[in-house]
C-alpha positions in Angstrom: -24.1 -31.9 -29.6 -23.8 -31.3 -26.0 -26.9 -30.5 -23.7 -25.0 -27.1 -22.6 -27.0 -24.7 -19.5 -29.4 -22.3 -21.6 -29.4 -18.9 -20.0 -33.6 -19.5 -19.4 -32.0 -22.5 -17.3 -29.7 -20.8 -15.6 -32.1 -17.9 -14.5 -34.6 -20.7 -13.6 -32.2 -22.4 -11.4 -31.6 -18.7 -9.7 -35.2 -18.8 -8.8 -35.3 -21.9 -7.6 -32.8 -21.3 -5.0 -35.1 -18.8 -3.3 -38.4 -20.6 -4.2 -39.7 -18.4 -6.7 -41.5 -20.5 -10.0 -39.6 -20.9 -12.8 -40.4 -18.6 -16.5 -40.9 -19.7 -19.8 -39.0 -17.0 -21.3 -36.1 -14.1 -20.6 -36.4 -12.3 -24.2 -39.2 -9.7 -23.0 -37.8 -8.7 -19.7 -40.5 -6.0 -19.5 -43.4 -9.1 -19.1 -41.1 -10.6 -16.4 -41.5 -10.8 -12.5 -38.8 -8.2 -10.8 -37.3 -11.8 -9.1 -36.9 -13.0 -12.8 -35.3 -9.7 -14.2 -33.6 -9.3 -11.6 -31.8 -12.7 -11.7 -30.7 -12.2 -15.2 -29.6 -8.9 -14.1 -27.3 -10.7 -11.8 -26.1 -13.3 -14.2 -25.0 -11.1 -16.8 -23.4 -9.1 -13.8 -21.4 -12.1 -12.5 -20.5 -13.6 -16.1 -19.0 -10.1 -16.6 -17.0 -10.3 -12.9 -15.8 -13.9 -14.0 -14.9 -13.4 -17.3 -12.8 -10.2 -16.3 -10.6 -12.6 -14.4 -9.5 -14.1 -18.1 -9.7 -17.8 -18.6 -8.1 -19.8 -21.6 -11.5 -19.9 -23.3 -12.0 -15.9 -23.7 -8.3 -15.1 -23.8 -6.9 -14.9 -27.4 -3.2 -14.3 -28.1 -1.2 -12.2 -30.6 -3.9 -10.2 -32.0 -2.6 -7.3 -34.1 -4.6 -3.8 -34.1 -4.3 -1.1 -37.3 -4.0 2.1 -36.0 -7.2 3.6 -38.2 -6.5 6.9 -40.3 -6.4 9.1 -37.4 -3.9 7.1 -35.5 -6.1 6.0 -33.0 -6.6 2.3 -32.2 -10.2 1.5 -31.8 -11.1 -1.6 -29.4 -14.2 -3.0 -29.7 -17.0 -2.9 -26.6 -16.4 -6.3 -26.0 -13.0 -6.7 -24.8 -12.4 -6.6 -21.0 -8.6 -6.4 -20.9 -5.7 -6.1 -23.2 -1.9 -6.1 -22.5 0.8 -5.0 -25.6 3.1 -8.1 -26.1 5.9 -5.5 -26.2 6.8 -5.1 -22.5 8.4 -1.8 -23.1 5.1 -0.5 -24.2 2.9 1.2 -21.6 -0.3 1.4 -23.4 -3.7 1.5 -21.6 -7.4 1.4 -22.8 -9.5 4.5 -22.6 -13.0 3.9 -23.5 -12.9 2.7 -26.4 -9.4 3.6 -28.1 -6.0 3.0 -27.0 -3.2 5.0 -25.2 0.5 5.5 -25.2 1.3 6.3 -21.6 4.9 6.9 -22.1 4.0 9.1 -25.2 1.2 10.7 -23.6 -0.4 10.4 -26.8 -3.7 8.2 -28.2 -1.9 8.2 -31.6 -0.5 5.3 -33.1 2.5 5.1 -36.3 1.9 1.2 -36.5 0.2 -2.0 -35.7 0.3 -3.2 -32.3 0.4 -6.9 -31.1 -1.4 -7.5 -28.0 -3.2 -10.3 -25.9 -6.8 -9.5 -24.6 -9.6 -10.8 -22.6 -13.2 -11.1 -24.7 -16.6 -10.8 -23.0 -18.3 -13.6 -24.4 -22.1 -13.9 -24.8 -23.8 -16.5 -22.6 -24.0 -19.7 -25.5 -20.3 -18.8 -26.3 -19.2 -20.1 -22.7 -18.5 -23.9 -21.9 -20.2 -25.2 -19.4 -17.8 -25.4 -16.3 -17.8 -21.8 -16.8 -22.0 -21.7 -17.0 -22.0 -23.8 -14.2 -19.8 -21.7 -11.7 -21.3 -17.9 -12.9 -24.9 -19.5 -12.6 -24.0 -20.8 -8.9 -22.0 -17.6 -8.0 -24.8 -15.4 -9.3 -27.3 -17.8 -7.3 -25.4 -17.1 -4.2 -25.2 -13.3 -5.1 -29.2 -13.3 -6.1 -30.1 -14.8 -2.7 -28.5 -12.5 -0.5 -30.0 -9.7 -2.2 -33.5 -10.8 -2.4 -33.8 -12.9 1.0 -30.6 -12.5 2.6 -30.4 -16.3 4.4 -27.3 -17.2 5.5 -28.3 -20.7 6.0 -28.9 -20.8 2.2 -25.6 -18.3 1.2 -23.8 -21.7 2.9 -24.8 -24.1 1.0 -25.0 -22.3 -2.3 -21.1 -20.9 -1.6 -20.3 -24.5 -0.7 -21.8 -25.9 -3.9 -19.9 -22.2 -6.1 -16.3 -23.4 -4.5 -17.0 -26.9 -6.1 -18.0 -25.1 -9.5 -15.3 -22.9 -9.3 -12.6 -25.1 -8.7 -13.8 -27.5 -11.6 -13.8 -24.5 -13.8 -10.2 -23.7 -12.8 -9.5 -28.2 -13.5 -10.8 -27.2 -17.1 -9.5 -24.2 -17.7 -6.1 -25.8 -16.9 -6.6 -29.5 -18.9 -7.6 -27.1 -21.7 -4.7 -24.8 -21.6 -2.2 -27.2 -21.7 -0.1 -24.9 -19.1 2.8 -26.2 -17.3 5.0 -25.5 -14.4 7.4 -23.4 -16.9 4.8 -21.1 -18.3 5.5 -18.6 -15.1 8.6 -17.3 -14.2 7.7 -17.3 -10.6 7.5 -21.1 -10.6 10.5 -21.0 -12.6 12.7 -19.2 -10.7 11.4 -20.4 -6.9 12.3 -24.1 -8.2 15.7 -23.1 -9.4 15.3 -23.0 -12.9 16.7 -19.3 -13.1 19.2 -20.4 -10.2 22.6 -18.6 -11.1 25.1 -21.4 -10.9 28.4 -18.8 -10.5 27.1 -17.3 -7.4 27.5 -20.7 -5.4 
């Protein structure tokens, strides 16, 4: 089993950064110094912000959604984005159903097949990903409590390091290639139509 970044670590490390003394625990927030609750504050805040972006670890891919007896689609509070696999769809989330924009209507007459973004809890992350929200949120933490730019520096250079190491996982792990974008695809040529020339 691999030693993974606790959360009490990461908010630990975000103390250290500004020279505060580490905690023993984060469960009771109300028993905690405002540095300390304020940190973990900031961590969920940024593991939010980066998760939003959608990685390969909290995407998932051909989920289907039931309308439920109402017609409504209900999404659940954890998903950050979603996007209908049917381009000629323009459906949108609102709270916490879903919405035919081209309808105007919230109400559904069959399943629809989507990809989404998941907000994952803190142990659910790998740890490229711990490792760049806890040094982002650091850098984030700092500049709110002391404001050094000496110290915003050095924690940003050591968060561009994080992130792009997160970005080297999140692409060995995704298997993605050149040809998975269209863009790509088209600027080298793939797409190029051979009649015109």
């Amino acid at each position: 089993m691999p030693n993974l970044t606790t959360k009490l670590e990461a908010v630990n490390s975000m103390l250290a950064h500004i020279g505060e003394s580490p905690v023993n625990s984060i469960t009771s927030l109300e028993t905690l110094p405002v540095s300390a609750v304020t940190a973990a504050s900031t961590l969920e805040e940024i593991s939010r912000a980066v998760q939003t972006e959608g990685w390969h670890f909290n995407t998932e891919v051909n989920v289907v959604y039931t309308p439920v007896a109402s017609g409504e689609i209900l999404v659940a509070d954890d998903i950050l984005e979603l996007d209908p696999i049917d381009k000629s769809l323009d459906v949108v989330q609102r709270g916490s159903t879903l919405f035919d924009r081209k309808n105007n209507t919230n109400v559904f007459e069959k399943d629809l097949k989507v990809n989404q973004t998941r907000l994952l809890e803190w142990e659910e992350l790998p740890e490229a990903a711990r490792r760049y929200v806890t040094l982002r949120a650091s850098r984030v933490f700092q500049g709110r409590l002391v404001g050094s730019k000496e110290l915003e520096s050095l924690l940003a250079r050591d968060e561009y390091v994080a992130r792009a190491a997160l970005m080297d996982f999140d692409g060995r792990t995704s298997d993605r290639t050149i040809f998975d974008s269209f863009d790509v695809a088209s600027r080298i040529g793939l797409n190029r139509n051979y009649d015109l020339i």
